[in-house]
Each structure stands twice: as structure tokens, then as C-alpha cells.
N, C-alpha and C positions, 0 to 999 in steps of 0.2 A: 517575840520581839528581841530584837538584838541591843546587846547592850556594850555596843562598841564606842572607843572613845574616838571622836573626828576633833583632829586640830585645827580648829580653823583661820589660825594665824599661820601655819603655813599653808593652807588652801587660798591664804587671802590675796595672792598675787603681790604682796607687798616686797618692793627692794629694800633690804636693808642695808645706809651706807655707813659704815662704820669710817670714822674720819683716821681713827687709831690703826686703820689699815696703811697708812700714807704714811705712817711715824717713820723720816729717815733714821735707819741703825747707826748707832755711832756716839761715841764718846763727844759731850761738850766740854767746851775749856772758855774759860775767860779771860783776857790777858788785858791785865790792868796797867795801860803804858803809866800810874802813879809810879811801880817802884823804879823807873826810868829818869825820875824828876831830879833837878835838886831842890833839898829842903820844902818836897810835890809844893814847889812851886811855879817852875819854870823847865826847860829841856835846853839842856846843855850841849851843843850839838858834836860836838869834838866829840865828849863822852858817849853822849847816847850813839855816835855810830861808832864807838871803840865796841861799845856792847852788842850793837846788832852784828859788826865783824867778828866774835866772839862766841857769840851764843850760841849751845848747839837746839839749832830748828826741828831739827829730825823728829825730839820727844812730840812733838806733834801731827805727826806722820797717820792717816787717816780719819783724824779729829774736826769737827766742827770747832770753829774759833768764832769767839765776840770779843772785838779790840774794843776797849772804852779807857776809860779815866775816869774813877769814882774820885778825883778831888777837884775843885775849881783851880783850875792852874791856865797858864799860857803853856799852849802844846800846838805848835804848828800843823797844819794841814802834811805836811811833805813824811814829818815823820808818822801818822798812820800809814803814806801810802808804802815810804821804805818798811815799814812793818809787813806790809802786807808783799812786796817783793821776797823775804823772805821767807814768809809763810808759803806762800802759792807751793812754791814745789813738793810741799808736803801735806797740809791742811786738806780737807775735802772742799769745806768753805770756809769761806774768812767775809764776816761783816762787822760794821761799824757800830756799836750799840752794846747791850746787856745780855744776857741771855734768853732773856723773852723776847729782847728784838729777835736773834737768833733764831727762834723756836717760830714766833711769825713768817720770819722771811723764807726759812724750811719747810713750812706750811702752805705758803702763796708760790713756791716752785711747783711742790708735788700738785695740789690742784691746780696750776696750770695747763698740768695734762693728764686732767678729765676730762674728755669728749661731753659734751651735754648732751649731742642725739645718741649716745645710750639709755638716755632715760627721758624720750618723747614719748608723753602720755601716760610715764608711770605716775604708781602710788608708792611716793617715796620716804621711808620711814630714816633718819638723820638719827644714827644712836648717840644717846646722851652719857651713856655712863662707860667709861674705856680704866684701865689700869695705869696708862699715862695719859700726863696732861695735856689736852689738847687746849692751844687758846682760843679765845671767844673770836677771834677775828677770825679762823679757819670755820667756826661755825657760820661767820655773817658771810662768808667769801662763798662757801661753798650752797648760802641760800640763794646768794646770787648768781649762781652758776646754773642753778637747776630750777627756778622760776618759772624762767622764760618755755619752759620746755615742759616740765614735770604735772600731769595732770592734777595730784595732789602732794604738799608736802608736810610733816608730820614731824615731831620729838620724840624723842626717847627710845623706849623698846617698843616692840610690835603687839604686846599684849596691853601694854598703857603708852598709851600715845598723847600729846598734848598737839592739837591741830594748828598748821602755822600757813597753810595756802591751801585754796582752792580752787583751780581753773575754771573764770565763768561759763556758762553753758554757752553755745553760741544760738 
């Protein structure tokens, strides 16, 4: 009698999609147009484009950028977008919000291209546990991606699963 060990988590045909494969590389930054304000109440426009003519853009030169305002202030529409004229040339991306918007909208590119008929008919295991953060909303994006398609889908690791779909029989 042989007393060899069979794994059967990789016999078991299951794909594992780790979401932390998709994590774009790259430094974030946040740019609080607050220190832009006067008295972060109001945007002084004379000022604030002495500053944007002024600023050197470059320190952000292959950076992910979140424009916000953590104060309640009156901040014009025009001035995110001249922020974002001079970001462009250098930033990788530049969006509107916190860093978790950030991290979401980084999230909702890279699964935009995943092919879903890669995975018609699999058993698809969604790992739960990565060294960065991935947000809940790349987890619900990417259940909805592979639904329609994925014979079964699944949580966590391959050896503990918690079951999330099962394609009816037909």
C-alpha cells in the first residue's frame, strides 16, 4: 500500500483569482487643494493660479494622485480641473476624491480588462486574503464579472472556501 500524499486542491481544477494580482504599482499621493484656500475658506483666484504658475508638478511624476478638500469651503469646479492640467503631464492618474476613491477607480480599470470567457464553466476560487488592500467594491465588481460565466464561485483559499454561486443545472 502506498502511502503517498495526493493534493487534491491542486487536482481540483479550481482557478484561483487573486484580485492583488491587479494591484496597480505605484506611489499614491493626495493633494488637499485645503492648503490652496484662504483662511480654507474660499479660493482666491489671482492667488491660487500664482501658485499653480509656480508649483513645481514634476514631484509627482509617475504617481497616482486624489484631488479633494478635506474642509467645507467654496472651491470652484475650474480650479480642480486647472489642477488637474497640470498634473496630467506627469501623474499616471489623477481623480477626484480620497484615496480610497483612488484605490476603487484603480480597481474598476484593471478589471475592466478581464475577459470573462476565460473563465466559462470554471470553478472559480476569489482569494480573500492578499498583503494589500484590496476594496470591497473590486470584490463585488469582479463577482459580477464572472457570474454570468463561471460555473461555480467561491471565497477565500482553495483549501477553505466559503461558497458564493452555483450555476443551475440546466
Amino acid at each position: 500500500m502506498s502511502d503517498k500524499i495526493v493534493n487534491r486542491v491542486a487536482n481540483s481544477g479550481l482557478i484561483t483569482f487573486n484580485l492583488e494580482d491587479l494591484f496597480p504599482m505605484g506611489e499614491r499621493v493626495l493633494y488637499d487643494i485645503k492648503d490652496n484656500l484662504w483662511q480654507e475658506i474660499a479660493l482666491k483666484e489671482k492667488d491660487f493660479r500664482e501658485f499653480v504658475k509656480e508649483h513645481d508638478w514634476s514631484q509627482y511624476q509617475d504617481k497616482f494622485v486624489a484631488i479633494h478638500c478635506s474642509v467645507d469651503a467654496i472651491v470652484p469646479t475650474w480650479a480642480y480641473m486647472l489642477l488637474t492640467t497640470k498634473l496630467a503631464p506627469f501623474a499616471k492618474k489623477i481623480v477626484f476624491g480620497n484615496l480610497q476613491d483612488l484605490e476603487r477607480i484603480l480597481f474598476e480599470e484593471a478589471l475592466s480588462k478581464v475577459d470573462p470567457h476565460d473563465y466559462i464553466d470554471a470553478r472559480v476560487v476569489i482569494k480573500g486574503c492578499s498583503d494589500k488592500e484590496v476594496p470591497a467594491s473590486a470584490y463585488i465588481r469582479l463577482t459580477e464579472i464572472l457570474q454570468p460565466v463561471a460555473k461555480i464561485l467561491m471565497y477565500g483559499e482553495p483549501c477553505s472556501t466559503v461558497p458564493l454561486y452555483k450555476k443551475p443545472r440546466k
